[in-house]
Kinemage of the C-alpha trace (Angstrom):
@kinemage 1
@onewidth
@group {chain A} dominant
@subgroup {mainchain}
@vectorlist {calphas} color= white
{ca unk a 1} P 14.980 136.130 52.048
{ca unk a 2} L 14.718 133.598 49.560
{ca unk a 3} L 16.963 133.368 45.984
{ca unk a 4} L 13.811 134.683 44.162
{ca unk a 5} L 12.841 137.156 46.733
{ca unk a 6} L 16.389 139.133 46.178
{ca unk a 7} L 17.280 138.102 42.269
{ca unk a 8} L 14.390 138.997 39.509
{ca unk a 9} L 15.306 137.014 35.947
{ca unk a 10} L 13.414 137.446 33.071
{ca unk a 11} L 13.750 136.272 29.485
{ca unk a 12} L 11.885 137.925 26.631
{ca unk a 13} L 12.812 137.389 22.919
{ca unk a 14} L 16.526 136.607 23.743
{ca unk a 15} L 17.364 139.032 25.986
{ca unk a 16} L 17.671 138.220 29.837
{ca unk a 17} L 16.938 140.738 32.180
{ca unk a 18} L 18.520 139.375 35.558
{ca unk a 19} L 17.333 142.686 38.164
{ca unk a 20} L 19.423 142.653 42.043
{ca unk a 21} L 16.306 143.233 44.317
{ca unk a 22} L 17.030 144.520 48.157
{ca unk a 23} L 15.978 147.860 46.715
{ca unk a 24} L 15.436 148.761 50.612
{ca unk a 25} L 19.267 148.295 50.838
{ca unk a 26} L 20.535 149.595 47.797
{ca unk a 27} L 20.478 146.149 46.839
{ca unk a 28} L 23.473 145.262 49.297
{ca unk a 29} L 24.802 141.271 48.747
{ca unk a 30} L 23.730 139.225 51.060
{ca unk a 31} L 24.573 135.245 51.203
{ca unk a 32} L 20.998 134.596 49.427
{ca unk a 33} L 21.502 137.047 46.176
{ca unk a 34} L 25.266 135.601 46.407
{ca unk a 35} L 23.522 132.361 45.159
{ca unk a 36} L 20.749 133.527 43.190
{ca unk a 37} L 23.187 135.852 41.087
{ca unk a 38} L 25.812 132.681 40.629
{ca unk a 39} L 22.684 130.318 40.232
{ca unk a 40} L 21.198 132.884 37.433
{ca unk a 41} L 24.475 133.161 35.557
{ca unk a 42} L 24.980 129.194 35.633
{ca unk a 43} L 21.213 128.629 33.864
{ca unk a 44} L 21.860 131.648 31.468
{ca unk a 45} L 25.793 129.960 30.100
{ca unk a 46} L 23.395 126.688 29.569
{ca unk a 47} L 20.690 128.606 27.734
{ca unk a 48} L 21.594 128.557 24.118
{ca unk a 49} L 18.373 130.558 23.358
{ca unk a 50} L 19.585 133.600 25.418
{ca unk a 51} L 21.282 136.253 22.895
{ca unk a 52} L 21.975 139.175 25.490
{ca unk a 53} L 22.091 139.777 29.180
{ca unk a 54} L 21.496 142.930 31.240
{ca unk a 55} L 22.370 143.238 34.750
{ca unk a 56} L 20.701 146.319 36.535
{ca unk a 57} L 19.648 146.949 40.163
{ca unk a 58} L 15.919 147.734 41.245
{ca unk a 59} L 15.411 151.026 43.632
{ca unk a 60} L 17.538 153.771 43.747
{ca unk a 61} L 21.127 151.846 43.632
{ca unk a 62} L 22.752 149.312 41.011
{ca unk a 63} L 24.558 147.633 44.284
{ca unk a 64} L 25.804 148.842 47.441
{ca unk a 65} L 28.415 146.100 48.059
{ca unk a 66} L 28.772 143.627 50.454
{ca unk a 67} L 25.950 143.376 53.383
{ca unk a 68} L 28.530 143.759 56.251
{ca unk a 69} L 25.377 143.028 58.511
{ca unk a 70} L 23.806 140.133 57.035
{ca unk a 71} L 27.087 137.946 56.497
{ca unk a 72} L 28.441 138.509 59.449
{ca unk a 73} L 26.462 139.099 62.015
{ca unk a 74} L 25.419 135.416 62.030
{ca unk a 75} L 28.597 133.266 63.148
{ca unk a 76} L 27.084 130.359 61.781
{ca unk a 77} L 26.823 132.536 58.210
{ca unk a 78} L 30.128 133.614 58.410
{ca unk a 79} L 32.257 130.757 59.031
{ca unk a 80} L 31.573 129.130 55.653
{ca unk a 81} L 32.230 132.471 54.013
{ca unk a 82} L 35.409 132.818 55.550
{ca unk a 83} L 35.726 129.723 54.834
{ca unk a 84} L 35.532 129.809 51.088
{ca unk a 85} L 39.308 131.766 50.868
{ca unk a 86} L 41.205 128.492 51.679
{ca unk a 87} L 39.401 126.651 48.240
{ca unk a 88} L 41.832 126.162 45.390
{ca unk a 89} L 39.626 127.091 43.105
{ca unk a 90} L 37.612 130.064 41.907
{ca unk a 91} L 35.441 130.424 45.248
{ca unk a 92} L 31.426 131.294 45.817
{ca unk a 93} L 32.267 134.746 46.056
{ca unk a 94} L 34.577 135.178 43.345
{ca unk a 95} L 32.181 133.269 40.818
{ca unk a 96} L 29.378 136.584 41.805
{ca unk a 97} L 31.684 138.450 38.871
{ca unk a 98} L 33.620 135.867 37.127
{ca unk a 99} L 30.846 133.561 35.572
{ca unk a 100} L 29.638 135.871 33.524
{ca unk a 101} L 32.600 135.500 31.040
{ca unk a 102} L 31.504 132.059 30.639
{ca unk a 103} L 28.130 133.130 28.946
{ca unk a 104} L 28.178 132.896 24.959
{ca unk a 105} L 26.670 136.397 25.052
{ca unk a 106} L 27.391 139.781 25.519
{ca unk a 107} L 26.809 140.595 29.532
{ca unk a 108} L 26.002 144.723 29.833
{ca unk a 109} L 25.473 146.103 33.197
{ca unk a 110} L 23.225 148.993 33.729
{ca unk a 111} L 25.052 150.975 36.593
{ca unk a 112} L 22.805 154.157 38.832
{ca unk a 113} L 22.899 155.173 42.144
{ca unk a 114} L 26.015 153.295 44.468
{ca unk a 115} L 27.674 150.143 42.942
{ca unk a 116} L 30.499 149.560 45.806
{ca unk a 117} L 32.698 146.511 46.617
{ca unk a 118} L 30.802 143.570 45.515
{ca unk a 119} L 28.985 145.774 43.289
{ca unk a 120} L 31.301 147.073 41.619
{ca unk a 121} L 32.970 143.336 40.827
{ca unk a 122} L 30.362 142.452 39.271
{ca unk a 123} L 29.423 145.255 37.131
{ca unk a 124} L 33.496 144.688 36.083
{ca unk a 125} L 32.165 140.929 34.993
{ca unk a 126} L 30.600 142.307 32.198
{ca unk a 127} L 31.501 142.835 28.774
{ca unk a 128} L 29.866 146.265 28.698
{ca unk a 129} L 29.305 149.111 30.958
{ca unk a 130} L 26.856 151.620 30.921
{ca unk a 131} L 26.336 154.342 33.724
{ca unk a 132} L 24.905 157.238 34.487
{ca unk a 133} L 26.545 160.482 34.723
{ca unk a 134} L 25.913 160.650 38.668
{ca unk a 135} L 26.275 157.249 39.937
{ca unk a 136} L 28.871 156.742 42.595
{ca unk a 137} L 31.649 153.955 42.046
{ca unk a 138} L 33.815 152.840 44.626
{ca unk a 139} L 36.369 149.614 45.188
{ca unk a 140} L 35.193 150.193 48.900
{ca unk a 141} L 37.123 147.154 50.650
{ca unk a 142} L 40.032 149.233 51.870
{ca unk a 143} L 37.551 150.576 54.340
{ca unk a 144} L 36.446 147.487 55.484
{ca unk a 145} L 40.348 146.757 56.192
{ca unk a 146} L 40.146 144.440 53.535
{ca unk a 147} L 40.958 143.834 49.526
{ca unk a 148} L 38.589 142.926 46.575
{ca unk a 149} L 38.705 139.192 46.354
{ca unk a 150} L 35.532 138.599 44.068
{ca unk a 151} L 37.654 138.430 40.871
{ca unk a 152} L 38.240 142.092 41.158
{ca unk a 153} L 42.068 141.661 40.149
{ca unk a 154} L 41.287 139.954 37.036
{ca unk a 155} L 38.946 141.904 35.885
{ca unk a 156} L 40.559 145.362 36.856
{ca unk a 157} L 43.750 144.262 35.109
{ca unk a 158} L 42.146 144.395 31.125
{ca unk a 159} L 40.610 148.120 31.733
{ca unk a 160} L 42.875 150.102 33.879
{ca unk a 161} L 46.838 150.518 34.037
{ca unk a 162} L 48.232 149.465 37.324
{ca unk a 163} L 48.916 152.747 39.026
{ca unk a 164} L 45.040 153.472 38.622
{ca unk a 165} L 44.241 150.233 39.600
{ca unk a 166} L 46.324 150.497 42.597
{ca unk a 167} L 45.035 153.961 43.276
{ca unk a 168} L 41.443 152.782 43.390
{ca unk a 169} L 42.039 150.184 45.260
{ca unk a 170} L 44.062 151.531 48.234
{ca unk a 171} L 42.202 154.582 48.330
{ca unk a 172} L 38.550 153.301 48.409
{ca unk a 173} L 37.796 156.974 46.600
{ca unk a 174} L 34.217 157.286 45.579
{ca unk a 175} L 33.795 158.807 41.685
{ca unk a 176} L 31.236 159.545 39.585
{ca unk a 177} L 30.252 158.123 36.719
{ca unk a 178} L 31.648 160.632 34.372
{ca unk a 179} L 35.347 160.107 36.368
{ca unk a 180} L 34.641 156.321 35.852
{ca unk a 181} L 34.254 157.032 32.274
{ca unk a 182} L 37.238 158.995 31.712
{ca unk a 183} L 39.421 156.362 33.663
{ca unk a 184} L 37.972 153.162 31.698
{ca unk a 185} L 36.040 151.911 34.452
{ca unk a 186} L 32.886 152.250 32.809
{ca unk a 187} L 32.523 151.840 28.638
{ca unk a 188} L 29.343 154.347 28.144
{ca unk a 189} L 27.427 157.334 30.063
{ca unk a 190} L 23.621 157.882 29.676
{ca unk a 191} L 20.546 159.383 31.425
{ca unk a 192} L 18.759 155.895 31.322
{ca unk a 193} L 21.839 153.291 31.433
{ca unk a 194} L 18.899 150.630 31.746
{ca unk a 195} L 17.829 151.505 28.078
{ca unk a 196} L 20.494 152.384 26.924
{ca unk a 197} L 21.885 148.948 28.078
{ca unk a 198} L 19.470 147.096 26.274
{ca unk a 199} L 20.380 149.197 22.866
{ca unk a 200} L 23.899 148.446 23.409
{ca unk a 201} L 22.502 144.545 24.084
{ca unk a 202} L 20.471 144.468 21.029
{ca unk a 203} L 23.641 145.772 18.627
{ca unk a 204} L 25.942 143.228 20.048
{ca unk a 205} L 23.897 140.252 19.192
{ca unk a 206} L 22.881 140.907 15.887
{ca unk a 207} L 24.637 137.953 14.685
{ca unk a 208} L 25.223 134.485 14.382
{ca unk a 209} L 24.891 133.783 18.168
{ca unk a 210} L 28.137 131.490 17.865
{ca unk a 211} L 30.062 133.971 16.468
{ca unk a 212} L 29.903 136.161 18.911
{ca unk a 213} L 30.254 133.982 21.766
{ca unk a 214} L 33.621 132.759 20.050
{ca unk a 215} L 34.292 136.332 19.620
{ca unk a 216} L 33.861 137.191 23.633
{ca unk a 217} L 35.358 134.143 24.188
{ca unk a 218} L 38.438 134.198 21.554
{ca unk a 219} L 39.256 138.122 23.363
{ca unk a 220} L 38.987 136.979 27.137
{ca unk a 221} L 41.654 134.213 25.918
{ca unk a 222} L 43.919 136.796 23.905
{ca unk a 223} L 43.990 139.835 24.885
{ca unk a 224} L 46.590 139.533 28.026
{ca unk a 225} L 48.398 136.274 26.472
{ca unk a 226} L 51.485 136.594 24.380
{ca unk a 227} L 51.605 136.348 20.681
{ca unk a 228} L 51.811 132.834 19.885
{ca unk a 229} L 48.901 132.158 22.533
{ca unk a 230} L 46.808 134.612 21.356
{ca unk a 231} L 47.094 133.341 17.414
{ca unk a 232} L 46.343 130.472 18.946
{ca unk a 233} L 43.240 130.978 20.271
{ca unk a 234} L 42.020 132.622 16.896
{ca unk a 235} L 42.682 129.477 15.337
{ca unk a 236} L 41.133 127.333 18.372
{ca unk a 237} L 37.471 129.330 18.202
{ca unk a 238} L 37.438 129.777 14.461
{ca unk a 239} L 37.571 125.894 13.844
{ca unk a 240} L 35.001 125.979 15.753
{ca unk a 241} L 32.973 128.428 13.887
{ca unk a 242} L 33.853 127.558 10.114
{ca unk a 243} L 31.203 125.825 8.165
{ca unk a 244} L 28.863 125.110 11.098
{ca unk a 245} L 25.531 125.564 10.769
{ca unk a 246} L 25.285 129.299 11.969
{ca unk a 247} L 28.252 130.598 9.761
{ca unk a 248} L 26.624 129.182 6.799
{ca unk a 249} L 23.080 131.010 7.804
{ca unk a 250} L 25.029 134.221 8.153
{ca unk a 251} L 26.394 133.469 3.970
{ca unk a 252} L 22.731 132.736 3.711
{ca unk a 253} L 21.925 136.468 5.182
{ca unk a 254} L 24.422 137.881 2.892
{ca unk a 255} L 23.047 136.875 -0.395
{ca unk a 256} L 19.261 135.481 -0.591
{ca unk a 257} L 18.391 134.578 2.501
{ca unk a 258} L 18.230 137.460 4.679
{ca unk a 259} L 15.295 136.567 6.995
{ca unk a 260} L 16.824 133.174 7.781
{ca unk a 261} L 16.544 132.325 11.362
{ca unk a 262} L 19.982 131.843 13.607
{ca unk a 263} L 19.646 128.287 14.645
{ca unk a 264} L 20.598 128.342 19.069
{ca unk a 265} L 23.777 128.664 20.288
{ca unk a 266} L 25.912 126.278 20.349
{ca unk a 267} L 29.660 127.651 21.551
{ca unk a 268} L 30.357 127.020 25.520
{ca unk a 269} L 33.947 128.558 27.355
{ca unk a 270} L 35.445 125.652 27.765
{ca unk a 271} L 35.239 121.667 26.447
């Protein structure tokens, strides 16, 4: 299956849609959407046009977790895979969740159906969380005799305290979306969390597009860093805000100019 065959992407007035498509597999992770996922979220960080992202799952499942058949079935497949643990760096696999902090805009993920292992790293790489009361959420890899190495620990660690982490983890329990909810896990419920993901999309970039990209960008750096770090980094991404172009259109927005156009953005992660 080809990159395109297994990842849909579409852009339309600022908002990205990028849809997992194996629906015949509950949209299980397979080397290919590996690729096309970290390929999509690489072209999205460079895209200063793009004001929102929503990541949702075609068929009846957001993401079923890691295709167990497809990856290693194939000796020739695995090996590389395996492979990719000894890197000192942030790996293929791990980059399937972690890249999406590096895009200047808010990342929602529209969660139905099973999002398991893999799946559920990724929807934990976005900045928002919406699910349906009935989907079914699982850190599976426990049952696999293995642990979730696709970023899971840094992500886990700025929604959950460490005795629910660890009880998710080692357990490989399955809950629903409304238990999700309750433990952190997952920010909203809804009916439709592929609407209702776009609404949330649409409220969250209402703004300068730099400002809240140095917003996202200023909390990912502070939130788990120690005081002095953390003021820090409010003075790092405000200097880089002040008087540019888009903070003076948003004074312009305030007084006489209110239909003034956002120029595109211009923050990035790092450099």
């Amino acid at each position: 299956m080809s990159h395109t065959d297994c990842l849909q992407v579409s852009r339309d007035d600022g908002l990205a849609a990028v849809r997992l498509n194996r629906p015949e597999k509950h949209n299980g992770m397979n080397l290919a959407m590996l690729d096309a996922v970290n390929d999509a979220a690489r072209s999205l960080s460079r895209d200063r046009q793009v004001r929102a992202v929503v990541v949702e799952g075609a068929g009846p499942s957001f993401c079923a977790g890691l295709d167990f058949k497809s990856v290693f079935d194939s000796p020739l497949a695995a090996a590389p895979a395996v492979a990719e643990l000894w890197r000192p760096y942030a790996n293929r696999f791990q980059r399937w969740s972690l890249s999406w902090r590096e895009i200047g805009a808010p990342v929602v993920a529209a969660i139905h159906g099973n999002c398991f292992g893999a799946g559920m790293q990724l929807a934990l790489g976005a900045d928002v969380r919406i699910a349906s009361p009935d989907a079914r959420l699982s850190i599976m890899e426990a049952k696999w005799g293995l642990i979730p190495d696709m970023g899971g620990a840094v992500l886990l660690r700025e929604l959950v305290s460490i005795d629910i982490a660890k009880q998710l983890v080692m357990s490989a329990e399955v809950i629903d979306g409304r238990e999700a909810h309750r433990l952190g896990l997952v920010t909203h419920l809804a009916d439709d969390p592929q609407a209702h993901a776009r609404e949330i999309a649409g409220r969250m970039s209402h703004y300068s597009p730099d400002a809240v990209a140095a917003g996202k960008f200023l909390l990912q750096d502070a939130w788990l860093a120690d005081d002095k770090t953390a003021a820090a980094a409010e003075r790092r991404w405000q200097r880089r805000l002040i008087g540019r172009r888009n903070q003076r259109i948003s004074m312009a927005r305030n007084a006489d100019a209110p239909d003034t156009a956002f120029a595109g953005r211009r923050i990035k992660y790092r450099g």
